[in-house]
N, C-alpha and C positions, 0 to 999 in steps of 0.2 A: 198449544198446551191444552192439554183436558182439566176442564174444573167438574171438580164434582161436590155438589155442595146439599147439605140438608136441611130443610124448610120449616122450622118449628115459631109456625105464627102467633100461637098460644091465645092467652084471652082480651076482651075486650079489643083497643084499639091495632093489635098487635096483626091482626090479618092487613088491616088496609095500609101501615105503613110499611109493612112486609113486600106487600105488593108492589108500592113505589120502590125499594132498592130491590127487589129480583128484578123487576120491568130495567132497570138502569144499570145493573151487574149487567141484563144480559146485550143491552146493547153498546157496554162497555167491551164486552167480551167479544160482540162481532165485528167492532171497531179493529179490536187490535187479531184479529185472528183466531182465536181462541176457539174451543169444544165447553161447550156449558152445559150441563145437566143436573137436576135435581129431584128430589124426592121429597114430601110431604110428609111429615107427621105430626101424632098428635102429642104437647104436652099443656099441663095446668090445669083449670075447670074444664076444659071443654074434656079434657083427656078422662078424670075421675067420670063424670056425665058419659061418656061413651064406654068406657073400660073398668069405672073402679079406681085408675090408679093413676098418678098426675105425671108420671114417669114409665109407660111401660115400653116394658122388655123390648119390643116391636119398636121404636124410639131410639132405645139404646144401641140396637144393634143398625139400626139407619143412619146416627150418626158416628158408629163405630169404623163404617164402611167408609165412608164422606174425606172428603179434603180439610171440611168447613160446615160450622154448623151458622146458617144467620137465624138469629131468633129473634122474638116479636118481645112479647110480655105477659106476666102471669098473673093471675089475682083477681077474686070477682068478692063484689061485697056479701053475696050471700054465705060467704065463708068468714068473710069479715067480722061480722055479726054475729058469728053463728062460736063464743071461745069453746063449747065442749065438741066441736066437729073433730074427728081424730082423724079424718085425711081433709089435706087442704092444698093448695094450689104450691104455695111454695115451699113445700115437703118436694115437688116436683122438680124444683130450681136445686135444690141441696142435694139432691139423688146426684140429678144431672154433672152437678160439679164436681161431688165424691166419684162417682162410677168413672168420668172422662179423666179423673186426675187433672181438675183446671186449679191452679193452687193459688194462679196469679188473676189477679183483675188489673187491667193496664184501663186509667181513664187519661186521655190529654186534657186537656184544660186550655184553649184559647181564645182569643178574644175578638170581633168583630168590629171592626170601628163604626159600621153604619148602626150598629145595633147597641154601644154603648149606652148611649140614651134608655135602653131599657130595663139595666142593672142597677139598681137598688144602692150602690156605691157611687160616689162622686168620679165623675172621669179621670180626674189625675190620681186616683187610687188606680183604677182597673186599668186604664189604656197601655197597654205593652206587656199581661198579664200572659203568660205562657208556661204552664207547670202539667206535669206526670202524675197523678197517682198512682200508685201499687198498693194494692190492698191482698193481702191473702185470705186465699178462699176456703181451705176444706178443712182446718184448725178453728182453736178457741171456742167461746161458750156457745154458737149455733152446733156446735158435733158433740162437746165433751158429754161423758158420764160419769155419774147418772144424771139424767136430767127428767124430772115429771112431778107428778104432785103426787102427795099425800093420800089415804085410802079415804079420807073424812075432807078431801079438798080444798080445808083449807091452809096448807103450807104446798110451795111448789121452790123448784131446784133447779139450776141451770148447773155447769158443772166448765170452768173454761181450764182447757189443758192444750199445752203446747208442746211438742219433744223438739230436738233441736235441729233436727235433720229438717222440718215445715221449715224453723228460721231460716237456717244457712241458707237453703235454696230459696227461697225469696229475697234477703237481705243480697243476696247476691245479685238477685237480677236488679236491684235499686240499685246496688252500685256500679254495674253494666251497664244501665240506662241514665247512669248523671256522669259518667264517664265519655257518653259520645254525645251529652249537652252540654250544659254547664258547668257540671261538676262540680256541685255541690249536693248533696244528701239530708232527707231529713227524717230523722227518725224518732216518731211518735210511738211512744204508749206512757203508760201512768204506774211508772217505777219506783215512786213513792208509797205505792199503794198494793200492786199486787206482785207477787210472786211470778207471773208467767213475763209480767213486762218485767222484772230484773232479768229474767235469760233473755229478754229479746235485747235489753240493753249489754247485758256481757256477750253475747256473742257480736254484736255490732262492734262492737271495742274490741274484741278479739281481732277481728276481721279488717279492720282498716289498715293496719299495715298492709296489707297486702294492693292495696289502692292509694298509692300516696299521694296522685294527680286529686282524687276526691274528698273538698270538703266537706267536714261530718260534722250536723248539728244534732241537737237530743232535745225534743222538744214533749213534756208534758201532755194528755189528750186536750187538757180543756186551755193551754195555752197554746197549744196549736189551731183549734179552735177561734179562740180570737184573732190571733196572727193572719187567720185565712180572711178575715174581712178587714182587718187594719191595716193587712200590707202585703197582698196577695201575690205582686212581683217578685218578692222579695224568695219566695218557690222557686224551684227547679223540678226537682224530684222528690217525692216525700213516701214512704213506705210505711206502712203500719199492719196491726193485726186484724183478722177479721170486723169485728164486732164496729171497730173504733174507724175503719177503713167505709164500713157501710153509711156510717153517720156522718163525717165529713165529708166524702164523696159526695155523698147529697149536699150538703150545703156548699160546696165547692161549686155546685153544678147551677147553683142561682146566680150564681157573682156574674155568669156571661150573659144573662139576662133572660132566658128558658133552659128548664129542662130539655125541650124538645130539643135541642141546637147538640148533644153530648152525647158521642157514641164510646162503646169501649169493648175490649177483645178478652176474652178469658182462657190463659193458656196456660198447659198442661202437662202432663204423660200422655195424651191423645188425639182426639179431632180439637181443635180448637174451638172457640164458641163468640160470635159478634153480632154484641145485641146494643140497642138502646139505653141510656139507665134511666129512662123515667118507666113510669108506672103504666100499668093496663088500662087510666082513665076512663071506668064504662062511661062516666056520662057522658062521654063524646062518641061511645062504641057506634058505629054505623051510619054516623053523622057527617061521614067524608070532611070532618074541619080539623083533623090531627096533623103535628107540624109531623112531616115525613123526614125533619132533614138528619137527626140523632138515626132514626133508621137507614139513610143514604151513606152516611159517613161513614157508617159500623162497615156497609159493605165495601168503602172504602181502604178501613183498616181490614178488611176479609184480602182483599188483593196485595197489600202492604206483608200484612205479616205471613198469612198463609200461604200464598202464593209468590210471595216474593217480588212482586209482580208491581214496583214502585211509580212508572209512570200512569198505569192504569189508574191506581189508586190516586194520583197527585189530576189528574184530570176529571177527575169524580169530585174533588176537593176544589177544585178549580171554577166548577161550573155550582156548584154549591153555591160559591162565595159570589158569583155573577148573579144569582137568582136575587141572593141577600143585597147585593150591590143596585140591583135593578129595581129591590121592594117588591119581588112576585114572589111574596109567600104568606104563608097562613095569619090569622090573626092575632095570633097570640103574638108576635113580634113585626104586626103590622103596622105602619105607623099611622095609619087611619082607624085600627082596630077594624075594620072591614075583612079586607084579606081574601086569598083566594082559597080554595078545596084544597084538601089533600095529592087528590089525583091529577088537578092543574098546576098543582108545583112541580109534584112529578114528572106532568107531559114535559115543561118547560126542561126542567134538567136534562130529560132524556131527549131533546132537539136541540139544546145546546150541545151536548154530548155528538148528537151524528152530524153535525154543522161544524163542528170547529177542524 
């Protein structure tokens, strides 16, 4: 099979843990037979710094061509810092999402037994923790209009709109995706309070008959919220709208005990997109000590969903859990806090990977 995949390492840490899943795609891919090829481009600071623009043309149309986009991470603090900057790094990620048509963000959520000990939650809370986010991507107040400030600066406007056609097709895939697990559904937003989340709630309700196998819960943002740390098992599939999908994610993403551990796939109307969710971390940029394994996994769900290609993807996953099992990985979920390089977790994976 020919893979053709697009290389968008972006900024800060986002090159060197790029490096370990392409180095590990590719000798997954000559394991099983496979034609691997890829292309480089540029998005985020490093993209604005070379071109002006954190998304350009040349980008979109490389990953327009591609099977598969894996990307790194975006964000540098000099943007950070800087609120009156009017191009910024993840104007880059929001393009990307709008232009490719990626509506969905699928995060899995599970859990490690050797690395329990690292999660912030008691173990008989987290142990057997196993759940989906769905988050949609190119709806709600990151898109709506108007959104800017005032001419005198001080009053600014976010503007959140949802039509229904964003819903259905999301709400749909959450009930696709708790249909071939557990079967149970959970659907956040804050229907007491706005307008967009009463359609996302009546179109849910609309829509469950058509799913009778699927239980359907309605969960509040800020009680689901707690939910996520008082009773994390208690998930299956959870679905919500942009905004509300971005903030829980992240803290969903502490309970397995790093960031770094949590890959996710963003799919669409086009090339599809499997990145990392943590952040660009510079102060680790070039320091070779970034966990690589949320970058490995993403190219694991790249073989999964894009390719279809489920053993590939379940032996990338395999040797993952061997590294963690063995305690060859970085420090951050080292249990010495020692730890090894980025690029020696890597090696290891990819010799586990041509040995087994």
């Amino acid at each position: 099979m020919n893979l053709n995949i697009a290389i968008l390492s972006g900024d800060g840490i986002g090159p060197e843990i790029i490096r370990e899943a392409l180095k590990i795609s590719q000798v997954v891919a000559a394991k099983f037979k496979h034609q691997l090829t890829y292309k480089q481009a540029l998005t985020g600071a490093v993209a604005i710094e070379a071109v002006g623009d954190p998304y350009p043309e040349e980008t979109h149309s490389i990953c327009m061509v591609s099977d598969a986009v894996l990307f790194g991470a975006i964000g540098d603090p000099k943007y950070d810092n800087d609120p009156r900057a009017h191009i910024r790094p993840e104007q880059g990620l929001l393009s990307m999402r709008k232009k490719l048509g990626l509506y969905a963000n699928i995060r899995p959520l599970t859990t490690f037994k050797s690395l329990i000990h690292k999660s912030p939650l008691r173990t008989e809370l987290l142990d057997g923790a196993d759940f989906v986010c769905i988050r949609e991507l190119t709806g709600g107040i990151y898109f709506g209009q108007p959104q800017g400030r005032s001419e005198d600066g001080n009053i600014a406007y976010d503007t959140c709109v949802y039509k229904r056609s964003e819903i259905v097709r999301i709400l749909k895939l959450g009930f696709q995706f708790a249909g071939k697990r557990r079967k149970k559904l959970t659907v956040v937003d804050k229907a007491n309070v706005l307008a967009t989340s009463r359609l996302w709630r009546q179109i849910a309700q609309e829509m469950e008959p058509n799913y009778p196998d699927v239980k359907v819960e309605y969960l509040l943002v800020d009680n689901a919220a707690m939910r996520l740390i008082q009773w994390p098992k208690d998930f299956d599939v959870m679905v919500t709208e942009n905004m509300f999908g971005d903030i829980l994610t992240d803290e969903a993403s502490v309970i397995s005990g790093s960031m770094g551990l949590l890959p996710s796939a963003s799919v669409g109307v086009h090339t599809s997109v499997f990145e990392p969710i943590h952040g660009s971390y510079p102060q680790a940029a070039g320091k070779n000590i970034a966990n690589p394994i949320a970058a490995i996994l993403s190219a694991a769900m790249m073989f999964e969903y894009a390719f279809k290609l489920t053993e590939e993807a379940d032996l990338i996953k395999e040797a993952v859990e061997a590294s963690i099992i063995k305690e060859f990985v970085t420090a951050d979920i080292s249990q010495g806090d020692q730890g090894q390089t980025t690029s020696e977790v890597g090696d290891w994976i990819t010799s586990y990977i041509k040995n087994k």
